[in-house]
C-alpha positions as CSV (number, residue, x, y, z in Angstrom):
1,X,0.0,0.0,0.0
2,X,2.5,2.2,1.0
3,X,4.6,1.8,-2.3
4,X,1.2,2.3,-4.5
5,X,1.2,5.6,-2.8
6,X,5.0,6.5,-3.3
7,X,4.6,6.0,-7.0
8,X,0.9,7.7,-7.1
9,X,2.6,10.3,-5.9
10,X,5.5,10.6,-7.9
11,X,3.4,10.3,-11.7
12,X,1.3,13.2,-10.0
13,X,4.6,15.3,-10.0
14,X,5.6,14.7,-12.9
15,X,2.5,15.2,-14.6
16,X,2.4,18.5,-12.8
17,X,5.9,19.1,-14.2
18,X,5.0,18.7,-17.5
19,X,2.1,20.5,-17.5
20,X,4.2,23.8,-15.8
21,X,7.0,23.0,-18.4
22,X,4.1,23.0,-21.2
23,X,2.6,26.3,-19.6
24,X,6.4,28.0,-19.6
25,X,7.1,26.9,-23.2
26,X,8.9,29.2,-25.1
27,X,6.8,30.6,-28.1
28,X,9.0,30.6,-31.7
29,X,8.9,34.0,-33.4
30,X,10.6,33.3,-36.2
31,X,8.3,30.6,-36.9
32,X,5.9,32.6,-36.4
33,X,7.0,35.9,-38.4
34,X,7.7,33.7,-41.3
35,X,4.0,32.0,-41.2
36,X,2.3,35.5,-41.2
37,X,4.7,36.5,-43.9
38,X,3.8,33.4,-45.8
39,X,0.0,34.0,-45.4
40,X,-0.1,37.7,-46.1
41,X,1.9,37.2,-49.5
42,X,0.2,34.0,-50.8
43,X,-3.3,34.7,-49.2
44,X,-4.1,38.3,-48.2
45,X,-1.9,39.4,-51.6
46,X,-3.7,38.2,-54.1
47,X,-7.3,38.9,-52.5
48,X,-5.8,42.5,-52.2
49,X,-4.9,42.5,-55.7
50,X,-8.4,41.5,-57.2
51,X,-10.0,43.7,-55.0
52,X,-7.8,46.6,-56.3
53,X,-8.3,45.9,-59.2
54,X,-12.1,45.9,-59.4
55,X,-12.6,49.4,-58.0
56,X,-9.9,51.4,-60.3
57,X,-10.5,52.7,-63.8
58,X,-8.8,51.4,-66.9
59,X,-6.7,54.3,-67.2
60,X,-5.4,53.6,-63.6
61,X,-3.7,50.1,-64.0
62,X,0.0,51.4,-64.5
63,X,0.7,50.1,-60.7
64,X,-2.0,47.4,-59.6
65,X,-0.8,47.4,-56.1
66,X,-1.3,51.0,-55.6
67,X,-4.9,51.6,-54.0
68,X,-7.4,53.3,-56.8
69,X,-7.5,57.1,-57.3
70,X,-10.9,57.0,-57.2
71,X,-13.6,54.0,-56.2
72,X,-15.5,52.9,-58.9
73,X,-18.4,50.8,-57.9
74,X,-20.0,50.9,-61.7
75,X,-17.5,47.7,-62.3
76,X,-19.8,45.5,-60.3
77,X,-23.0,46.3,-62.1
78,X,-21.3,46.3,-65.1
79,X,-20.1,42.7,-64.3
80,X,-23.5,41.8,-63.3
81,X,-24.8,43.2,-66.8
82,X,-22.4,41.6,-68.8
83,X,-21.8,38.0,-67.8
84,X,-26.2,38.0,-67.2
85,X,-25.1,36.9,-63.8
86,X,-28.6,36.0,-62.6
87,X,-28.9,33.4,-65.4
88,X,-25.6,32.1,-64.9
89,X,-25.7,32.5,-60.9
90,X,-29.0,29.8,-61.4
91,X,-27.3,27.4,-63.5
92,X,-24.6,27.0,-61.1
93,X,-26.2,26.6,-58.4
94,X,-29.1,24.0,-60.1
95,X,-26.0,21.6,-60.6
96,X,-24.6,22.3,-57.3
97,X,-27.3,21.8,-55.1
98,X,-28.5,18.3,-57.8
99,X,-24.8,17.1,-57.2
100,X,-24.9,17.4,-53.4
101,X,-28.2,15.9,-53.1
102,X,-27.5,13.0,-55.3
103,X,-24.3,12.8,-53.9
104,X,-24.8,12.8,-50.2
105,X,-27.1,9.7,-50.8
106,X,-25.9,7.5,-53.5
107,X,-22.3,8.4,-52.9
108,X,-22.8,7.3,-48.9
109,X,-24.9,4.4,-49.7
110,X,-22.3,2.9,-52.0
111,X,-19.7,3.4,-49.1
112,X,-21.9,1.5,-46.5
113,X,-22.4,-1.5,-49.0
114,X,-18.3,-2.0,-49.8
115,X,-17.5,-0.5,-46.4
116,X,-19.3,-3.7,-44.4
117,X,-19.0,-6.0,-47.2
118,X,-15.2,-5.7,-48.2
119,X,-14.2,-8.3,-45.3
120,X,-16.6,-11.3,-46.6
121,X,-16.3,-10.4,-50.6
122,X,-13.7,-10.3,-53.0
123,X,-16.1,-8.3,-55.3
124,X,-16.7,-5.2,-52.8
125,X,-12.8,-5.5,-51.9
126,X,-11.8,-5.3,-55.7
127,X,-14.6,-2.5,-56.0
128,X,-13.1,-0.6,-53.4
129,X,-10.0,-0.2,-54.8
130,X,-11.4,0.3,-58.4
131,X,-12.7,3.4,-57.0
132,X,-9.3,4.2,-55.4
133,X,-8.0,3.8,-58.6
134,X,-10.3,6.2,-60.1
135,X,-8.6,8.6,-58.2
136,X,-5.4,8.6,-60.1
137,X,-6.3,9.2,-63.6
138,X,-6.0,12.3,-64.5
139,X,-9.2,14.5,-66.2
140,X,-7.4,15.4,-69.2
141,X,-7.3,11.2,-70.4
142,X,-10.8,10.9,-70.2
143,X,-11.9,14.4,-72.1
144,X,-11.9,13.6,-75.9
145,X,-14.1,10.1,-75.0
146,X,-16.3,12.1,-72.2
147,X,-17.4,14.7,-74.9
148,X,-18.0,11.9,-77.5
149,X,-20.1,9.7,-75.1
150,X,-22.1,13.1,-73.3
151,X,-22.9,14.0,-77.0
152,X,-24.4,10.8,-77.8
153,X,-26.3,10.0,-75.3
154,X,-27.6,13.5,-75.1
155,X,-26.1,14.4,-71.5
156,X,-23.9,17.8,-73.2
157,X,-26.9,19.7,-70.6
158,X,-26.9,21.3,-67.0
159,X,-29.1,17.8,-66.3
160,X,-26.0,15.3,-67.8
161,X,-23.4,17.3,-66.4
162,X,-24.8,17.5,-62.3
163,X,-25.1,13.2,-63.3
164,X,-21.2,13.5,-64.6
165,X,-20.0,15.3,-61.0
166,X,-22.1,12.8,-59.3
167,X,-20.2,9.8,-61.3
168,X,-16.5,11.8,-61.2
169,X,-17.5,12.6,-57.5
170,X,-18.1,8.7,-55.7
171,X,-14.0,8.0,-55.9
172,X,-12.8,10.5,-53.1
173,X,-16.2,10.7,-51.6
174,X,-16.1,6.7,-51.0
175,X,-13.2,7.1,-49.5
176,X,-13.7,9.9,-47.2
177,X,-17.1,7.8,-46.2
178,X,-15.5,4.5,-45.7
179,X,-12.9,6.1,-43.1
180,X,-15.9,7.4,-41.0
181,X,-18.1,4.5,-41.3
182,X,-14.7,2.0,-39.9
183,X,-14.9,3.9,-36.6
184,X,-19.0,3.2,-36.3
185,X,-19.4,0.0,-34.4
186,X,-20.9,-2.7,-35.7
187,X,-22.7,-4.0,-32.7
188,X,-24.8,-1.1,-33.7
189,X,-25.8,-2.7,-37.0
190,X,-26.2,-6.1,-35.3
191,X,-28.6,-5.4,-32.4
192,X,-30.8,-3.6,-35.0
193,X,-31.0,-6.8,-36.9
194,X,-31.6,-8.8,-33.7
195,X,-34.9,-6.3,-33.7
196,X,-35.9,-7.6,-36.5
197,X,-34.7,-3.7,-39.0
198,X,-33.3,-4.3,-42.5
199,X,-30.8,-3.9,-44.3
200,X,-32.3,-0.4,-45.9
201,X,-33.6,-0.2,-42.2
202,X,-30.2,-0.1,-40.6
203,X,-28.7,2.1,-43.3
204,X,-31.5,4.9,-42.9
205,X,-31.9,5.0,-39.7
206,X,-29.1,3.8,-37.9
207,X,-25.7,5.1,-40.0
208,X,-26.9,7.7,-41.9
209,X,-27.6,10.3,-39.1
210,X,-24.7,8.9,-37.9
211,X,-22.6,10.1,-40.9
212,X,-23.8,13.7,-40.3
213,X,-19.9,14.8,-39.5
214,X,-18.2,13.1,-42.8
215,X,-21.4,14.3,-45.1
216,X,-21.4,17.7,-44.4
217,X,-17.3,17.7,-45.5
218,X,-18.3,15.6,-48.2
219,X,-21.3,18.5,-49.7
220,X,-18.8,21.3,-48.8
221,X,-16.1,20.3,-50.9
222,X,-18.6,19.0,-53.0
223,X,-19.8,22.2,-53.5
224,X,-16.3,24.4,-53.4
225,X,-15.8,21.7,-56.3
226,X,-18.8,21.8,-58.5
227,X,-19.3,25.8,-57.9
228,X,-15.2,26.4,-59.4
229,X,-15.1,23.9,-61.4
230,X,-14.6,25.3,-65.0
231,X,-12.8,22.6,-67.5
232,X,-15.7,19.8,-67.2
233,X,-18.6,23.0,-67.8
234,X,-16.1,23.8,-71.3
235,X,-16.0,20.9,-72.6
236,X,-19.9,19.6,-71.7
237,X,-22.1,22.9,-71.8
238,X,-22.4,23.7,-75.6
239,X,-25.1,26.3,-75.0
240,X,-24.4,29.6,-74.2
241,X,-28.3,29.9,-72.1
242,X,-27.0,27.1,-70.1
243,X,-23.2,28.0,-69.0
244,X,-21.8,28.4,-65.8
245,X,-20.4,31.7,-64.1
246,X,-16.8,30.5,-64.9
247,X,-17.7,30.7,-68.2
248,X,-19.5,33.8,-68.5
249,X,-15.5,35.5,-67.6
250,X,-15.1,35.0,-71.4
251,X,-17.1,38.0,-71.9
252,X,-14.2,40.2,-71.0
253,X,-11.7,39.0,-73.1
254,X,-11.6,40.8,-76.6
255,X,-9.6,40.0,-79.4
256,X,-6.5,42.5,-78.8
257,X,-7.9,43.7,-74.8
258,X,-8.6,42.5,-71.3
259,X,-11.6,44.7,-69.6
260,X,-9.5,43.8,-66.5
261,X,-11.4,45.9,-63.6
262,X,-14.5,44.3,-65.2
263,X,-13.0,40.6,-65.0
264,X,-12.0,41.2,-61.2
265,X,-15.4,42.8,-60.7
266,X,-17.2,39.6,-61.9
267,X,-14.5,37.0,-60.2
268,X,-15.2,38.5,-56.4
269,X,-19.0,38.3,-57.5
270,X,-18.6,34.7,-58.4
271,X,-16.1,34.3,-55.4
272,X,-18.1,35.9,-52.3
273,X,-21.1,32.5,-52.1
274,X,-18.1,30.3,-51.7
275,X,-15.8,32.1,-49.8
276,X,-18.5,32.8,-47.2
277,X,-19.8,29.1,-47.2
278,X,-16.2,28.3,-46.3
279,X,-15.7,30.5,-43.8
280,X,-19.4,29.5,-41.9
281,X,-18.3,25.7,-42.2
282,X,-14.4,25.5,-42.4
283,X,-14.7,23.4,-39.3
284,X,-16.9,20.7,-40.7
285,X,-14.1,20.3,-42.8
286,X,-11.5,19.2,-40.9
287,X,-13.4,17.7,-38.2
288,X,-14.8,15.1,-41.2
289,X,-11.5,14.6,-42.7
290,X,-9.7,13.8,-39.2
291,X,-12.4,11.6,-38.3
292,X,-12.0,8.0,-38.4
293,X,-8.4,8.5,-39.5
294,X,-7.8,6.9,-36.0
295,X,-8.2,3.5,-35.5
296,X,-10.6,2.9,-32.4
């Protein structure tokens, strides 16, 4: 007994060392000078830039890092005019929101089925990492056949394309699901069955809310993806009533000039929905991501 409280004793000291040593730790300045450096010139900068850039003249871009001689605010509704940015601002968003619906069900579903299944069956296994493989092909491969097959089958719409980011999507978003759904025990599953749930039961009711973390990283960089996205819009989208607001910054670019207060105008218009969605939900971001990156 009297040993057990010797060494109780001792691990409380040193835990109280620790945490006084942790307390008194030396903070790095340079490290720190040098990451504030690094964020102002390769975050702040160019967002300084753009913004600059939007509110001066055309006769006042000798130096675009000197601040406008006089605020011109016509840009912006001249931006709006131009790229018909209520139009375009509609078509964006109809494929972004039908790609995170679609997604967030199908794309999760899919994960639960090889995620519990890749154990017992070389098929979900070998699916699993045909997904994974996915991954690693690059766009640019697969554009010629994409535009030949979207054409004929009649997919070259704002319909086909929301199915294509749905399709392109599942690779990553199976793996981001099947990391979460490892660290959900499966006792869960098995005393639903005991009460008599299904499959489709269990799925609905049981992992899905469950999945609420991983899904809402999966729709934000679903959407930061689909809403910037410009090549797969270029290739797809052959009518000018149905482009996207990445395309619509054509308009500026003549054949021997760049309106360029215009262009910046119209990129922080097209900019500001996603840059504010990420700064409401950053967190859901990592906290998905880290999750079920540990083993439990």
């Amino acid at each position: 007994m009297r040993e057990w409280l010797i060494q109780s004793s001792s691990s409380k000291v040193k835990i109280a060392r620790q945490e006084k040593s942790l307390k008194e730790g030396k903070v790095s300045w340079t490290v720190t000078i040098l990451l504030v450096l690094f964020a102002i010139l390769f975050i702040v900068g160019p967002l300084y830039i753009t913004v600059v850039i939007a509110l001066k003249e055309p006769s006042d871009m000798i130096n675009v890092m000197a601040l406008p001689k006089k605020i011109i605010w016509k840009n912006f509704f001249d931006a709006w005019r131009m790229t018909d940015y209520p139009r375009k601002f509609l078509n964006t968003l109809f494929i972004t929101i039908g790609n995170l619906g679609f997604t967030l069900i199908t794309n999760s579903l899919a994960a639960y089925a090889i995620t519990r299944n890749r154990e017992r069956s070389k098929f979900f296994n070998m699916l699993y990492f045909y997904f994974l493989s996915a991954m690693f092909i690059p766009f640019n491969v697969l554009m010629l056949p994409l535009v030949k097959q979207a054409y004929a089958f009649g997919i070259d719409n704002i319909v086909g394309i929301t199915f294509l980011y749905i399709i392109f999507g599942l690779p990553m978003n199976t793996f981001l699901y099947s990391g979460y759904i490892k660290s959900i025990p499966i006792e869960l599953e098995e005393a639903s069955t005991i009460d008599g749930a299904t499959p489709f039961q269990i799925y609905t009711q049981v992992i899905f809310p469950l999945l609420k973390p991983i899904s809402g990283t999966v729709a934000i960089l679903s959407f930061m993806w689909t809403w910037n996205d410009f090549l797969m819009p270029l290739i797809i989208l052959s009518k000018p009533n149905q482009q996207t607001l990445q395309l619509s910054q054509y308009v500026f670019q003549g054949q021997f000039s760049v309106q360029y207060n215009l262009a910046f105008a119209s990129y922080l218009l097209v900019l500001l929905p996603i840059l504010v969605l990420y700064i409401l939900f950053q967190k859901w971001i990592v906290a998905g991501i880290v999750s079920g990156a540990v083993k439990q």
